[in-house]
N, CA and C atoms as an extended XYZ file, in Angstrom:
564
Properties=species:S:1:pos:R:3:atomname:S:1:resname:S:1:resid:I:1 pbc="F F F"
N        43.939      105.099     -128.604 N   UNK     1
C        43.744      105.917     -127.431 CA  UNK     1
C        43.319      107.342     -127.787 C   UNK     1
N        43.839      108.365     -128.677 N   UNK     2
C        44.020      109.380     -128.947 CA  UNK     2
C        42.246      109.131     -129.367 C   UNK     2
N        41.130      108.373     -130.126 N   UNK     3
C        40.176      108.379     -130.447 CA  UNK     3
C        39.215      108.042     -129.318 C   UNK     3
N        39.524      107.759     -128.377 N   UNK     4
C        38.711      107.618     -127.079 CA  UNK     4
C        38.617      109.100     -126.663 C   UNK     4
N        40.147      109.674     -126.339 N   UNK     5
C        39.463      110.902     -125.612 CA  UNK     5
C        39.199      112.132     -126.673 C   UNK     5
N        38.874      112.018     -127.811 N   UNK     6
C        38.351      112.880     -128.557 CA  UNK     6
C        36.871      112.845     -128.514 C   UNK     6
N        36.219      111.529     -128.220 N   UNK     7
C        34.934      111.669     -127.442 CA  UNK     7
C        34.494      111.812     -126.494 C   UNK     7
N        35.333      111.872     -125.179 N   UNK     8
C        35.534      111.780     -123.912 CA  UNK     8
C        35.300      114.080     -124.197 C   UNK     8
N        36.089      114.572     -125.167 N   UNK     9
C        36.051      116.247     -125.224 CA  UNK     9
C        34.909      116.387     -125.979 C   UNK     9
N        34.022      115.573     -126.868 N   UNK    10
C        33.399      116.289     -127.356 CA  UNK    10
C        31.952      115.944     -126.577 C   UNK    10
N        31.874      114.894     -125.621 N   UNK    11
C        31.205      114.672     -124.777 CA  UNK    11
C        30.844      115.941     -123.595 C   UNK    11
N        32.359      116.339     -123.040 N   UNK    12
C        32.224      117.456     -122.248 CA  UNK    12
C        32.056      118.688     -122.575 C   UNK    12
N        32.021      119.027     -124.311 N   UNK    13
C        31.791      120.104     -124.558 CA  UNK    13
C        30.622      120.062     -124.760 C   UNK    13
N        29.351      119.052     -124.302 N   UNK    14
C        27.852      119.477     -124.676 CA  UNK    14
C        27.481      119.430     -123.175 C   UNK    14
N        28.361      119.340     -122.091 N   UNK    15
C        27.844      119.348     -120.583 CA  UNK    15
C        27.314      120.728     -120.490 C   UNK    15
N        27.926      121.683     -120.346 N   UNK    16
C        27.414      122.812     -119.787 CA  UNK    16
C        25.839      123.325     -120.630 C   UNK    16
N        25.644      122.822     -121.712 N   UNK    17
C        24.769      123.263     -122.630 CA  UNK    17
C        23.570      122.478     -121.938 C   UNK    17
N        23.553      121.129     -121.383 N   UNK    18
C        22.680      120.220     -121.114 CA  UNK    18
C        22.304      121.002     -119.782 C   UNK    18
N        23.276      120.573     -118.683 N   UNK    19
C        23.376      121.415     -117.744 CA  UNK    19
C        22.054      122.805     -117.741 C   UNK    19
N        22.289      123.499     -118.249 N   UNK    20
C        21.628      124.843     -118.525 CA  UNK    20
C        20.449      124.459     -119.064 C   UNK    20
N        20.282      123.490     -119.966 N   UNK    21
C        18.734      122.952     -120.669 CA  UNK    21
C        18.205      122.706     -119.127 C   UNK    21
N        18.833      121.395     -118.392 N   UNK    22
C        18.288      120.905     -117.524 CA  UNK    22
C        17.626      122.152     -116.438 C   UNK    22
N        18.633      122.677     -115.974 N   UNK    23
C        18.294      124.563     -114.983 CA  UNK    23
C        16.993      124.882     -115.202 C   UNK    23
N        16.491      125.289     -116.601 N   UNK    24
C        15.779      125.949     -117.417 CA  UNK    24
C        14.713      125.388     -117.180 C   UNK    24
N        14.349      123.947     -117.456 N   UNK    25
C        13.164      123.271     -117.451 CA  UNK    25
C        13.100      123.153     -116.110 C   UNK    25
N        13.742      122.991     -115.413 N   UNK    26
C        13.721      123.183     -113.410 CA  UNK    26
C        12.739      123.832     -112.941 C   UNK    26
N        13.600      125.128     -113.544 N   UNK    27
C        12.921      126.567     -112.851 CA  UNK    27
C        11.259      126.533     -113.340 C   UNK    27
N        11.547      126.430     -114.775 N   UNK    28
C         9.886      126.255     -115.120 CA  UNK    28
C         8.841      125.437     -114.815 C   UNK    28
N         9.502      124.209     -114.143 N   UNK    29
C         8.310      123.466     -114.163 CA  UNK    29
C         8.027      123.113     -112.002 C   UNK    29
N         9.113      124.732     -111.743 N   UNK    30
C         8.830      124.674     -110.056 CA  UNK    30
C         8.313      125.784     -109.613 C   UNK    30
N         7.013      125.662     -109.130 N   UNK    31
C         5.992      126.581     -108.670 CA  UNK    31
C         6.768      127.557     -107.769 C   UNK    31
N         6.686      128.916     -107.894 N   UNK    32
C         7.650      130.084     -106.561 CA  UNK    32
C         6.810      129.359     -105.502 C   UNK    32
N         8.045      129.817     -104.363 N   UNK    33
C         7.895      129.820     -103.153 CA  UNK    33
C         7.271      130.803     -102.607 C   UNK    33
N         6.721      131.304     -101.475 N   UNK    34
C         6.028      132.365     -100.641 CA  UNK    34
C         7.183      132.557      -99.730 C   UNK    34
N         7.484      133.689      -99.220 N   UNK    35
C         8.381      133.620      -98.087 CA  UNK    35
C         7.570      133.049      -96.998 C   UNK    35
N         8.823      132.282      -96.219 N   UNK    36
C         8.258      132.052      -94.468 CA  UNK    36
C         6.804      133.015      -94.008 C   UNK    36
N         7.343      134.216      -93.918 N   UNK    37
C         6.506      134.911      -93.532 CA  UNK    37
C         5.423      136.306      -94.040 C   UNK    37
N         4.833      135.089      -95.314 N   UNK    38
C         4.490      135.998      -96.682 CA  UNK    38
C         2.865      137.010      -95.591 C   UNK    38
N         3.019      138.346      -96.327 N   UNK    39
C         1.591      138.680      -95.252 CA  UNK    39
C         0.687      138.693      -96.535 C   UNK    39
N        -0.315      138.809      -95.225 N   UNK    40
C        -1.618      138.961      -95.972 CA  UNK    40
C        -1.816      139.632      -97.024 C   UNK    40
N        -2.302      139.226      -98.466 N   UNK    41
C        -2.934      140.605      -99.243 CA  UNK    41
C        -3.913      141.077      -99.079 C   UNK    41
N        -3.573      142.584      -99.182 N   UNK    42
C        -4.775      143.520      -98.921 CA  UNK    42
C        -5.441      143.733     -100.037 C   UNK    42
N        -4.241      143.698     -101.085 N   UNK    43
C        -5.265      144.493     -102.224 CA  UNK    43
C        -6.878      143.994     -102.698 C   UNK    43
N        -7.289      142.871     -101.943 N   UNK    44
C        -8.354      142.332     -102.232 CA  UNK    44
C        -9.756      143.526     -101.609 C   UNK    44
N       -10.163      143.796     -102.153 N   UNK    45
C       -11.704      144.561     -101.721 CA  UNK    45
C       -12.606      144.243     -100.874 C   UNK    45
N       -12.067      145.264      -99.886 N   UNK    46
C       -12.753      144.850      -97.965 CA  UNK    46
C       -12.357      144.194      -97.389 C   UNK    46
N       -11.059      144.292      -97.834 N   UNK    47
C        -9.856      144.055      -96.679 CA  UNK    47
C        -9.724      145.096      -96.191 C   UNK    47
N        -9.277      145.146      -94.425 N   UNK    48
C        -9.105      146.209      -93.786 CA  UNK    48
C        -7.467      146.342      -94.038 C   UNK    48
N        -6.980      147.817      -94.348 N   UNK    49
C        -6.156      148.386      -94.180 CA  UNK    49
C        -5.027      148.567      -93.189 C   UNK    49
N        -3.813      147.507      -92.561 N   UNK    50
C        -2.842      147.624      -92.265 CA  UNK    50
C        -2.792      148.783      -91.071 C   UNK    50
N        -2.900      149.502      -90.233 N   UNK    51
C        -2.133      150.465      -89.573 CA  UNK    51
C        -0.642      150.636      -89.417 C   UNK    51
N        -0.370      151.664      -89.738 N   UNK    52
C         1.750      152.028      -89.176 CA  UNK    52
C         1.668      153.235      -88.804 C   UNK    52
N         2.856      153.148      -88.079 N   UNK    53
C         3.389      154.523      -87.886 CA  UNK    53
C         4.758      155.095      -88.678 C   UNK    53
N         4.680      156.063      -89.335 N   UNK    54
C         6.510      156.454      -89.592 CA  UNK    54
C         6.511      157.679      -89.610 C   UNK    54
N         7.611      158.009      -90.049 N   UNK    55
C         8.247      159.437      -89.882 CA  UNK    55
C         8.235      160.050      -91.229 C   UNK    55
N         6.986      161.148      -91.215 N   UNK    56
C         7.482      162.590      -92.037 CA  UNK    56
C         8.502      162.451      -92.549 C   UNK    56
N         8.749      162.773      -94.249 N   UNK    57
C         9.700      162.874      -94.902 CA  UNK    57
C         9.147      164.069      -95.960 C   UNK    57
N        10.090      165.299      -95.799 N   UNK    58
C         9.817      166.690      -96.761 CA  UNK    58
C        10.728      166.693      -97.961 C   UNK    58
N        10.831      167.544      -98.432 N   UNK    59
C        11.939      167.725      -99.881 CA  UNK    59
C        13.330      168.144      -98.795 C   UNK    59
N        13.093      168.490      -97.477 N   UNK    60
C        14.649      168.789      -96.782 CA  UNK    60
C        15.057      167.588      -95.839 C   UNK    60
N        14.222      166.421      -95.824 N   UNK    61
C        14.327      164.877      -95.302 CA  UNK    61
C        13.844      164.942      -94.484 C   UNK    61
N        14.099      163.884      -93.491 N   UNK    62
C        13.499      163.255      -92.610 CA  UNK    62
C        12.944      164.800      -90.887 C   UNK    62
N        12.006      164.860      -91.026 N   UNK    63
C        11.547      166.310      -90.252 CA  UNK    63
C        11.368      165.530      -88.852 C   UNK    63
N        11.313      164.377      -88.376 N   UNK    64
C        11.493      164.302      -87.175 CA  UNK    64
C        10.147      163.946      -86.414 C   UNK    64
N         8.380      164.548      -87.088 N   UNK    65
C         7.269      163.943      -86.825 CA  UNK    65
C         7.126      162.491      -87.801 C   UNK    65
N         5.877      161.596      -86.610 N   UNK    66
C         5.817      160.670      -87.187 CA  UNK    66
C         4.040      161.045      -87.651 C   UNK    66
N         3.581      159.984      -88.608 N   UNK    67
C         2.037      160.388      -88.886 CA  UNK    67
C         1.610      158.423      -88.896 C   UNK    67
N         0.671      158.258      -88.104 N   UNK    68
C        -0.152      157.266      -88.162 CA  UNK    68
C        -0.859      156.794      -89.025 C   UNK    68
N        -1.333      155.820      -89.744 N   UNK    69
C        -2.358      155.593      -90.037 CA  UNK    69
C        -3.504      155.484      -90.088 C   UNK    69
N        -3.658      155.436      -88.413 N   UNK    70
C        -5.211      155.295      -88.012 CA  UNK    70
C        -5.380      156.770      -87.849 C   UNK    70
N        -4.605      157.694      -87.839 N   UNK    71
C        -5.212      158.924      -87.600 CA  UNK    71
C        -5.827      159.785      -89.163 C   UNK    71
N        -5.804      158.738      -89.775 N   UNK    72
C        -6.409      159.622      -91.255 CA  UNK    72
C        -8.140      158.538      -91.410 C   UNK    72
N        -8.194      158.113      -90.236 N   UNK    73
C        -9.623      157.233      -90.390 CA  UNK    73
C       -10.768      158.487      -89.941 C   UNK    73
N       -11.630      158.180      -90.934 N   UNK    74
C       -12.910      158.989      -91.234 CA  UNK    74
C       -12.151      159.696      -92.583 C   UNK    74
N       -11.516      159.731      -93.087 N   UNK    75
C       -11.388      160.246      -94.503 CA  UNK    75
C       -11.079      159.374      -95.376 C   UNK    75
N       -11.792      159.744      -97.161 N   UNK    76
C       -11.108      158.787      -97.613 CA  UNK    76
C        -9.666      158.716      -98.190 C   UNK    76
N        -8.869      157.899      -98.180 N   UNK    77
C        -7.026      157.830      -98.383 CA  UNK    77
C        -6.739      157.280      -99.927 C   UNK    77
N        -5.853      157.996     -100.514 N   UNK    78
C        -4.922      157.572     -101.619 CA  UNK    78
C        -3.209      157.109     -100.805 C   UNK    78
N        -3.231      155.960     -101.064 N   UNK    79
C        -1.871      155.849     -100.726 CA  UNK    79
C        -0.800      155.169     -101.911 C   UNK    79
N         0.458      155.365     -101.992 N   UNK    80
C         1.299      155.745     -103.251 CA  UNK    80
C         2.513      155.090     -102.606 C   UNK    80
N         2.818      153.879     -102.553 N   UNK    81
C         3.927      152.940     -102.401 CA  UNK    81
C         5.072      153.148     -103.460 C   UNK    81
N         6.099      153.742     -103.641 N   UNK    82
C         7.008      153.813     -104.777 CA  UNK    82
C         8.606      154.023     -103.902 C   UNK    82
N         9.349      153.914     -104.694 N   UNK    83
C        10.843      154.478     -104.323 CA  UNK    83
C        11.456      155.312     -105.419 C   UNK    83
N        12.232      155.678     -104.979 N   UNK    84
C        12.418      157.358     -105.616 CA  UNK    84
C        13.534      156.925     -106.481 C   UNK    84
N        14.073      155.573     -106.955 N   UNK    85
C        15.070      154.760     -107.901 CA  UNK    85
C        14.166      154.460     -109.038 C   UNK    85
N        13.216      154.005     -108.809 N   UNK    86
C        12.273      152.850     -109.741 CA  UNK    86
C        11.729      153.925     -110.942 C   UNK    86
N        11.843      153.366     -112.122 N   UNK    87
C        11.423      154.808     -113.154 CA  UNK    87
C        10.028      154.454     -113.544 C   UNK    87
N         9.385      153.597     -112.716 N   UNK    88
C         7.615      153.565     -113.204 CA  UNK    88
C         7.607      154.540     -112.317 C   UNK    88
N         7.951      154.277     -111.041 N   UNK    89
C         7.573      155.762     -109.897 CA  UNK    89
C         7.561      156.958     -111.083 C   UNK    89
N         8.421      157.401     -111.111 N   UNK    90
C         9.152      158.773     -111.503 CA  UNK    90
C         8.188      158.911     -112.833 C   UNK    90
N         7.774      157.795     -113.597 N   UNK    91
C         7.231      158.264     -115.015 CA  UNK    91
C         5.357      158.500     -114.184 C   UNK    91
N         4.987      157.644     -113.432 N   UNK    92
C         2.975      157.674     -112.923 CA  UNK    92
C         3.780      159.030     -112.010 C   UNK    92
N         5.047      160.114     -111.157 N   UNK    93
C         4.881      161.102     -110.434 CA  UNK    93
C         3.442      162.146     -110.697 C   UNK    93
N         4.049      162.731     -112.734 N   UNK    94
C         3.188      163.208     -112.581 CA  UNK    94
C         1.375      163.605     -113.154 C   UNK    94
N         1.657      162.353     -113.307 N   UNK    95
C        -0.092      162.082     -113.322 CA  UNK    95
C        -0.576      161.945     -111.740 C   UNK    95
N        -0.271      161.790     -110.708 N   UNK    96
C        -0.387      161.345     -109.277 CA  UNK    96
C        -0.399      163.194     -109.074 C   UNK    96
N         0.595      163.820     -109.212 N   UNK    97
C         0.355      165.425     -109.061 CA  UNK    97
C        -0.906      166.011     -109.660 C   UNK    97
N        -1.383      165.081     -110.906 N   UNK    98
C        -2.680      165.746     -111.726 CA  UNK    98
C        -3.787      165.011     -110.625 C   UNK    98
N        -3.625      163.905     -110.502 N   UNK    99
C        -4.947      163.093     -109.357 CA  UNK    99
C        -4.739      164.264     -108.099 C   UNK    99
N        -3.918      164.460     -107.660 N   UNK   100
C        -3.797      165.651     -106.521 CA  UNK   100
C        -4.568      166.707     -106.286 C   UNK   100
N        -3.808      167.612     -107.867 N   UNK   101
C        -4.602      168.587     -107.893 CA  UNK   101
C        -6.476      168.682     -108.093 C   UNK   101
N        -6.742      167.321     -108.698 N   UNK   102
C        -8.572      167.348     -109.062 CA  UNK   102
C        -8.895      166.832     -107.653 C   UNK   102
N        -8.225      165.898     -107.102 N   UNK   103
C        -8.990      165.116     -105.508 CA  UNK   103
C        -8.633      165.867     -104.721 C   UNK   103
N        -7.581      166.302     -104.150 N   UNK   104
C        -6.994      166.449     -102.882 CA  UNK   104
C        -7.579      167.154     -102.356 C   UNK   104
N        -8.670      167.788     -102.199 N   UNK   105
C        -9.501      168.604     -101.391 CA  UNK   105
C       -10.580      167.530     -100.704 C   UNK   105
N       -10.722      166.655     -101.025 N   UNK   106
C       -11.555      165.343     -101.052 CA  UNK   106
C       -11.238      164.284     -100.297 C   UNK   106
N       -10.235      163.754     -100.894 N   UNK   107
C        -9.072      162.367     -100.160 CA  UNK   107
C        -7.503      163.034      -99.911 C   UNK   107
N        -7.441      162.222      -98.691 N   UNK   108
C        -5.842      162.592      -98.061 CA  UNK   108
C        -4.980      161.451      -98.854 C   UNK   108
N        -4.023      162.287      -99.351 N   UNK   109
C        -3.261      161.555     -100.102 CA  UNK   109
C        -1.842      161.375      -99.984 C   UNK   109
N        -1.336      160.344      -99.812 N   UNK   110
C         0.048      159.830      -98.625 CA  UNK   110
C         1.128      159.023      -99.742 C   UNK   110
N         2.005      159.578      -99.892 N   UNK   111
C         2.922      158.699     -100.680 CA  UNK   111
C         4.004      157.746      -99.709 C   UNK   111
N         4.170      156.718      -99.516 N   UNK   112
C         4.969      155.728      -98.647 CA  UNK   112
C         6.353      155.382      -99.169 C   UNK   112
N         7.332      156.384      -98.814 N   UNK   113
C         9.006      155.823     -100.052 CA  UNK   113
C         9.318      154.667      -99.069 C   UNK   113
N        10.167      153.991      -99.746 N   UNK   114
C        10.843      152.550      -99.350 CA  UNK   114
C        12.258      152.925      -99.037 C   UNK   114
N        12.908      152.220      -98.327 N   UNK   115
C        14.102      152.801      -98.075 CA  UNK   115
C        15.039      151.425      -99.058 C   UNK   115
N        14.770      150.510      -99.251 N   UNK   116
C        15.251      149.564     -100.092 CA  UNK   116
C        15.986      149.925     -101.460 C   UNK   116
N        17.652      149.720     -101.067 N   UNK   117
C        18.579      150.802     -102.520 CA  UNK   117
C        18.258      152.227     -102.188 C   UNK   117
N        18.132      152.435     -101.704 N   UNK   118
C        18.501      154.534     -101.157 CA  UNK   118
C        18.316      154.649      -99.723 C   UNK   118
N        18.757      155.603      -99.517 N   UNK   119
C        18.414      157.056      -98.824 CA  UNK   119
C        17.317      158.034      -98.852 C   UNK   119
N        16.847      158.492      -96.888 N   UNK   120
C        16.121      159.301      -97.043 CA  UNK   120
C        16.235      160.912      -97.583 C   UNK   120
N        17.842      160.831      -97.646 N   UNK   121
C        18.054      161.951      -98.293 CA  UNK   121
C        17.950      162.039     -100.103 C   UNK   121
N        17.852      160.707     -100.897 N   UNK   122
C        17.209      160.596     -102.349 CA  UNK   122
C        16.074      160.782     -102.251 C   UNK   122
N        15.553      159.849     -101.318 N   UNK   123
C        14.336      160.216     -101.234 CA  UNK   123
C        13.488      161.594     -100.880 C   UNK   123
N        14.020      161.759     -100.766 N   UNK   124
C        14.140      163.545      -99.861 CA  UNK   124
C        13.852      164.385     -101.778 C   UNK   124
N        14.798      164.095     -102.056 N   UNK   125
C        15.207      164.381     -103.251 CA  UNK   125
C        14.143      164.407     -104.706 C   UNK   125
N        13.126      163.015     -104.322 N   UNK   126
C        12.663      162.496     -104.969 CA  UNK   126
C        11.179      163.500     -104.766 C   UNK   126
N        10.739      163.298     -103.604 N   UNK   127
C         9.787      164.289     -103.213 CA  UNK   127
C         9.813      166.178     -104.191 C   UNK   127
N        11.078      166.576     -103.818 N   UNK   128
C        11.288      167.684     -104.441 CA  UNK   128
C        11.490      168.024     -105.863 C   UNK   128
N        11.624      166.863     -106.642 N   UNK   129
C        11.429      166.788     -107.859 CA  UNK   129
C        10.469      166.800     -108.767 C   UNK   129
N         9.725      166.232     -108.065 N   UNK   130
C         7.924      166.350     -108.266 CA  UNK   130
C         7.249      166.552     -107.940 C   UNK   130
N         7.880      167.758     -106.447 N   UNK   131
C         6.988      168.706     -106.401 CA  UNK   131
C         5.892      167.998     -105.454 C   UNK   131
N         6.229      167.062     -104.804 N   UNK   132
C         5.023      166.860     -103.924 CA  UNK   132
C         4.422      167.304     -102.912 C   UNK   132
N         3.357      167.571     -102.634 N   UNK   133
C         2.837      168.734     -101.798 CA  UNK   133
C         2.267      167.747     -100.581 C   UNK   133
N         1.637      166.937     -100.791 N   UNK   134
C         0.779      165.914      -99.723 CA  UNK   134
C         1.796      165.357      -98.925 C   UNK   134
N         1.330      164.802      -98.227 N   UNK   135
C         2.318      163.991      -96.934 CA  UNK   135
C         2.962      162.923      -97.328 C   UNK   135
N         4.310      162.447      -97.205 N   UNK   136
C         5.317      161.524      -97.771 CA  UNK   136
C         6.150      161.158      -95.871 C   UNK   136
N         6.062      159.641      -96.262 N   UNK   137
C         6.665      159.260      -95.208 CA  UNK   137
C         8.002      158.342      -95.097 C   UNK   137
N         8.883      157.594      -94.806 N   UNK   138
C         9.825      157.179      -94.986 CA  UNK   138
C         9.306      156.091      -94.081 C   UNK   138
N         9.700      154.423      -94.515 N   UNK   139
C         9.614      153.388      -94.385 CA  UNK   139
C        10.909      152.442      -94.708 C   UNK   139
N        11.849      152.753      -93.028 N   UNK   140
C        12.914      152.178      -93.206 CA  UNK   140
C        13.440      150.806      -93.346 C   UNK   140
N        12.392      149.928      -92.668 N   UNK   141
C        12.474      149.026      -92.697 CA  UNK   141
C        11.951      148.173      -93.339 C   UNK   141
N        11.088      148.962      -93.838 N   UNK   142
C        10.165      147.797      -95.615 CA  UNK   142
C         9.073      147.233      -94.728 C   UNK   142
N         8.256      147.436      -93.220 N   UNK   143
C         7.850      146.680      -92.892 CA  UNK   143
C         6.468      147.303      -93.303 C   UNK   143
N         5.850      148.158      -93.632 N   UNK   144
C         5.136      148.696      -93.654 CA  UNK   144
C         4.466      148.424      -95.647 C   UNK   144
N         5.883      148.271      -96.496 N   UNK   145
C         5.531      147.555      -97.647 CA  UNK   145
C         5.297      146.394      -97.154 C   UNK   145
N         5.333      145.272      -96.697 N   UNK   146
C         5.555      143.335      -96.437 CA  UNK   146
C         4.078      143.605      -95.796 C   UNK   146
N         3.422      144.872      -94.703 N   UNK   147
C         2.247      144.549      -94.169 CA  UNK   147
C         1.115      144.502      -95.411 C   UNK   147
N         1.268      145.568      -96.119 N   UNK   148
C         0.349      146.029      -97.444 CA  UNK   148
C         0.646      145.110      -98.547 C   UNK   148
N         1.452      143.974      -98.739 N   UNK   149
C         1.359      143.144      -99.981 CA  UNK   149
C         2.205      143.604     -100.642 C   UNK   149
N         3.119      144.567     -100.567 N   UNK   150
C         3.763      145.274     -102.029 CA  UNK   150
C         4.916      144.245     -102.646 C   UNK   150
N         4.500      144.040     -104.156 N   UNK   151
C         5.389      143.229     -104.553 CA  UNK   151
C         5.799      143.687     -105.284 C   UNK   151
N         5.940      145.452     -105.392 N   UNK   152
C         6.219      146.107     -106.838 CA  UNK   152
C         5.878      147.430     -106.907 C   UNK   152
N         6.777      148.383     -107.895 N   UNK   153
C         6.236      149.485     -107.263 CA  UNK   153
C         6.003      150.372     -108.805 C   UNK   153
N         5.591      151.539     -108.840 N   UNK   154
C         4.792      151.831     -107.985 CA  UNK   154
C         3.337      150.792     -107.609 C   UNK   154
N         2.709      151.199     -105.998 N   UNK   155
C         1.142      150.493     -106.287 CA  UNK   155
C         0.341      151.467     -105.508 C   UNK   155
N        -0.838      151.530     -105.613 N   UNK   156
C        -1.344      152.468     -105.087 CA  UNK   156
C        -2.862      151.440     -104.547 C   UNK   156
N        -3.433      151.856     -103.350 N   UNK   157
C        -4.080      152.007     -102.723 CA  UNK   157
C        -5.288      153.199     -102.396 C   UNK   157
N        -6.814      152.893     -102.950 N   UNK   158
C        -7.546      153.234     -102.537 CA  UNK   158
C        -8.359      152.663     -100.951 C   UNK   158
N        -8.543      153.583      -99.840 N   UNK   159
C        -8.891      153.114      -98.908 CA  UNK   159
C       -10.104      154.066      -98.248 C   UNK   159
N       -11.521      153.470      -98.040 N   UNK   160
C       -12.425      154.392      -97.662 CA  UNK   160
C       -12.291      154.982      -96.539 C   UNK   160
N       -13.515      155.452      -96.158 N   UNK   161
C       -13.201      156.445      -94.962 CA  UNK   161
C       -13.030      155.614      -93.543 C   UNK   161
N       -13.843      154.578      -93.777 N   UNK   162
C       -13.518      153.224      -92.884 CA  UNK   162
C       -12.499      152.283      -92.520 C   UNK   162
N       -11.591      152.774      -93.277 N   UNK   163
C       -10.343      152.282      -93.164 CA  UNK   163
C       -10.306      150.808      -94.284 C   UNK   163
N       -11.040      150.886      -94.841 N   UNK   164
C       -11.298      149.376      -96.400 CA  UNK   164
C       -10.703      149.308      -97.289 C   UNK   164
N        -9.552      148.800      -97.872 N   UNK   165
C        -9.556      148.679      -99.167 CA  UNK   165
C       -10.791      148.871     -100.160 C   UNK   165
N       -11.017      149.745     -100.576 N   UNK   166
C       -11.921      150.111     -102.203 CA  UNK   166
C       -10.747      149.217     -103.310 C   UNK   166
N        -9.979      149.412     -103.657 N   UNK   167
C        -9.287      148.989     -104.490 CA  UNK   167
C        -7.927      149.389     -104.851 C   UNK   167
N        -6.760      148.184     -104.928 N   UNK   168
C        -5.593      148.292     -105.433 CA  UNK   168
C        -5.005      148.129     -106.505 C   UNK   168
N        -3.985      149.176     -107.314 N   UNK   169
C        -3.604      149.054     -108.382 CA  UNK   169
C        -2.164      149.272     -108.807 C   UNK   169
N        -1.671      148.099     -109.388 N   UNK   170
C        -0.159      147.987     -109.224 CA  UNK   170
C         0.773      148.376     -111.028 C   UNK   170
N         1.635      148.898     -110.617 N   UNK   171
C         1.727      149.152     -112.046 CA  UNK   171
C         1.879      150.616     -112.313 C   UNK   171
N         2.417      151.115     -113.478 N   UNK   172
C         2.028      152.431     -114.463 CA  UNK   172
C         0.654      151.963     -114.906 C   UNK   172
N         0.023      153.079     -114.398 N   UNK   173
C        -1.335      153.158     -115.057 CA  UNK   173
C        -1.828      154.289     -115.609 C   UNK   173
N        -2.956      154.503     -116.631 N   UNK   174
C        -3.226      155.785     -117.484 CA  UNK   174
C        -4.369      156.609     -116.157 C   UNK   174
N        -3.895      157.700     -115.989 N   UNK   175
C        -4.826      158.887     -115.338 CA  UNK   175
C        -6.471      158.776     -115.308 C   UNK   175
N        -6.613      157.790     -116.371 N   UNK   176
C        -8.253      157.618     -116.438 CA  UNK   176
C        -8.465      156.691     -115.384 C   UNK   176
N        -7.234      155.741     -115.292 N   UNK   177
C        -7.974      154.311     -114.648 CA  UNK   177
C        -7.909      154.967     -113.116 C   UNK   177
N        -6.789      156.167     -112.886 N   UNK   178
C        -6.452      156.408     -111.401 CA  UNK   178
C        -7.800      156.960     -111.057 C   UNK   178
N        -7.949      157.966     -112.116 N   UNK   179
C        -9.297      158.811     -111.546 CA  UNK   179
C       -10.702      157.686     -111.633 C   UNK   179
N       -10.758      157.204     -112.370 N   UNK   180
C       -11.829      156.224     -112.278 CA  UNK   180
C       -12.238      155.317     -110.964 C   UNK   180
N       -10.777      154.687     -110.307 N   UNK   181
C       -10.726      154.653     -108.760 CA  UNK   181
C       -10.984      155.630     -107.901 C   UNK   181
N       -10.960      156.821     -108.473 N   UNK   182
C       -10.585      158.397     -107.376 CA  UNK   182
C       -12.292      158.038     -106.940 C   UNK   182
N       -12.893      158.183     -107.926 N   UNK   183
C       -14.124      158.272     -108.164 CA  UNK   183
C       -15.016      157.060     -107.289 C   UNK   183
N       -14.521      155.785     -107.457 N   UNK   184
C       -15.246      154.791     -107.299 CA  UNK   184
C       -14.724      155.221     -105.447 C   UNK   184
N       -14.092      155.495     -105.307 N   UNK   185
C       -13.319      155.734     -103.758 CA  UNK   185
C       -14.478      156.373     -102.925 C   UNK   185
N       -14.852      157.454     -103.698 N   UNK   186
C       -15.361      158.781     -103.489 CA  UNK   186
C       -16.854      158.236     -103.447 C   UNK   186
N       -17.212      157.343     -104.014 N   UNK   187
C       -18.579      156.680     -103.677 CA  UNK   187
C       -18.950      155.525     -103.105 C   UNK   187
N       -18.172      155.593     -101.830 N   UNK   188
C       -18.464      155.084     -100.504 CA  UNK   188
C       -18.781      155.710      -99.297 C   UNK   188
């Protein structure tokens, strides 16, 4: 008897190991899901651009005006999807302050914080840390990331004066590739 259940334990001590093999090859060999209600991607080139509305957010928070989207049509737009937690944000801030200072006389340039894990008062915070001068809005409900595709942050958005996607770029990226978009933006 005593030699039965010594295989009966050394049997159950390779379960959890199998177990976990089995998990492993699961996950890998099962395509992700889309949510129910996955939206459209924009980042594709000449896709039209999403409209929202939200609320003004300064380095002293939430100021109480809201700013549209459609009201920046006829110019061309930089827009800057990040949250003021995420340290790609915080590391592309200030190269996005250097794209500022060479474009911003040129393209209106809009940073979009997420309210997802903070506050508009971090966020508040986040703005004043780096000094951002352009218009920053607060997006409490994430609906305004789910309309634009965002699966990640930071991402940024070039959009012509027509309201078009020119081109989206997700990620830390080097100042050449931003301005290289600034540029390609700028010649439409």
């Amino acid at each position: 008897m005593p030699k039965k259940a010594h295989g009966k334990t050394r049997y159950l001590a390779f379960m959890p190991a199998a177990l976990l093999a089995f998990l492993i090859i699961f996950l890998m060999l099962t395509p992700p899901q889309m949510p129910a209600q996955a939206p459209t991607q924009v980042g594709s080139m000449g896709t039209s651009a999403p409209d929202f509305t939200l609320e003004v957010l300064d380095a002293n928070g939430l100021t109480g005006r809201t700013l549209s989207f459609s009201s920046l049509r006829g110019k061309p737009v930089f827009i800057e999807f990040v949250f003021e937690w995420c340290p790609h944000c915080n590391n592309m801030a200030p190269s996005v302050k250097k794209l500022h200072q060479e474009y911003g006389d040129r393209v209106v340039f809009l940073t979009v914080l997420g309210s997802q894990g903070t506050t508009p008062e971090k966020s508040a915070e986040f703005i004043q840390k780096h000094g951002i001068s352009w218009t920053s809005v607060y997006d409490p409900d994430m609906k305004t990331f789910l309309d634009y595709g965002v699966r990640g942050t930071p991402t940024y958005f070039f959009i012509s004066p027509e309201g078009v996607v020119v081109r989206m770029l997700a990620g830390e990226q080097s100042y050449d590739m931003l301005s290289f978009a600034m540029e390609e933006l700028l010649s439409f």
